[in-house]
N, C-alpha and C positions, 0 to 999 in steps of 0.2 A: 649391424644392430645386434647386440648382446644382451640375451635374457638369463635370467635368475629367477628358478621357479621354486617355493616354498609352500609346502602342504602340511598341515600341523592339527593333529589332535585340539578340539575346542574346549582346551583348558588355560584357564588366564596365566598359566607360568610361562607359555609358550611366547607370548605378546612379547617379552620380554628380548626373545633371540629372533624376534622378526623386526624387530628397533634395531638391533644390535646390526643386523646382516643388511637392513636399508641404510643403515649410514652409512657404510663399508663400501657398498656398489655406487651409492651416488657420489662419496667421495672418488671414486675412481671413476664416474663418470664425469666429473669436473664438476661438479654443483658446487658452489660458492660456499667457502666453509663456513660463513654467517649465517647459512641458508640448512647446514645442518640438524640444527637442533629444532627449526619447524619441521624438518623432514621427518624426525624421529616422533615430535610428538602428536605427528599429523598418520604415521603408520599405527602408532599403539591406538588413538583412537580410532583409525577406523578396522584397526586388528580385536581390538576388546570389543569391539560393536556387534564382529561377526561372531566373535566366542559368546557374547551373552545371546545375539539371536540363536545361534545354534544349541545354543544349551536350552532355554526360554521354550525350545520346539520341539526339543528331543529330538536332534538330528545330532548322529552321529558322525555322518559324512566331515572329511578335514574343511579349515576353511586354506582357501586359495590365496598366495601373495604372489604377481607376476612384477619382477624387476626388471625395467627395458632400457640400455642404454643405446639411444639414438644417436646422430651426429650433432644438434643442438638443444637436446632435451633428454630430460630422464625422468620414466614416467612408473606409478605403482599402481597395479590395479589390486583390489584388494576387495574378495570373492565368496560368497557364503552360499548357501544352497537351501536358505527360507526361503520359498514362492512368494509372490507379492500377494498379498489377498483383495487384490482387486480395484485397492487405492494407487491412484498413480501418482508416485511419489518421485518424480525423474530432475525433479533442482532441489539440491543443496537446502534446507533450511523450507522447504516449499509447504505450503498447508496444507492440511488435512488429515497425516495420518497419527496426530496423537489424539485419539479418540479413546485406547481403550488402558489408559494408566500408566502403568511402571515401564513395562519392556519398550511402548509407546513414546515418552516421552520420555525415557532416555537415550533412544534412540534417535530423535530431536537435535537432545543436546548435544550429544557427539558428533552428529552433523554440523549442527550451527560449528564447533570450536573447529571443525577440518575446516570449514570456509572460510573461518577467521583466519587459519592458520597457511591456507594454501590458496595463490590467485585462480590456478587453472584447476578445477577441480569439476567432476559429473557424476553423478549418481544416477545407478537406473536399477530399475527391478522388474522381473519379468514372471512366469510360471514356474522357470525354473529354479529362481535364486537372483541376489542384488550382486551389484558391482558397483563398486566406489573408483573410479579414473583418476587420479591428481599426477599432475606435471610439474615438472620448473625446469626451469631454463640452465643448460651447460654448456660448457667452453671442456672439452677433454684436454688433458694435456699435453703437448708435443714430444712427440714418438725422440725417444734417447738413440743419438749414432751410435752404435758401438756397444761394447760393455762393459 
């Protein structure tokens, strides 16, 4: 199992090279190259999600992208360090926490589009910070004899 771990200042220029670096490792983790362009634009939304929570809160802390390639899956967890305030918000798209407007219910949205965008996907948030889980399924490709 091979991890890829990216830590990044929460400025939305960033978003941009955490796309860049998730297609790179899933394509070498054998994810389906049709299956690329959901992966990219299933990392920026839930990369921009973390940079506007963290900006929204004044948290300076990086947000966190962990890249894992498994024997038949390749998974991103993608990491912020806003505490939950107390709403339990742990499925995808799940009700309750757009109550208080903009940061709220764009935060919603960005959800809804990962779910759209990716089958296996989990959301949780805890005191200390949310995590967004999404997987898909790979096939690596067979080790070259020789060179």
């Amino acid at each position: 199992m091979a991890t890829v771990e990216l830590r990044f200042s929460a400025q939305p220029e960033h978003v941009r090279t955490a796309r860049l670096v998730a297609a790179a490792v899933a394509r070498r983790a054998g994810v389906d190259e049709a299956v690329l362009d959901e992966v990219r634009l299933a990392v920026g939304e839930a990369c921009s999600r973390a940079v506007g929570l963290h900006r929204s809160h004044g948290i300076t802390a990086p947000v966190r992208v962990a890249l894992t390639e498994e024997e038949k899956a390749f998974s991103i967890e993608v990491g912020d360090e806003v505490p939950s305030a107390g709403s339990e918000s742990s499925a995808a798209g799940g009700p309750g926490a757009d109550e208080d407007a903009d940061p709220e219910g764009e935060d919603e949205m960005g959800l809804a589009v990962i779910s759209g965008l990716v089958d296996d996907v989990e959301v949780s948030s805890t005191d200390v910070g949310g995590l967004i889980r999404m997987s898909w399924p790979a096939t690596p490709p067979p080790a070259t004899a020789g060179s």
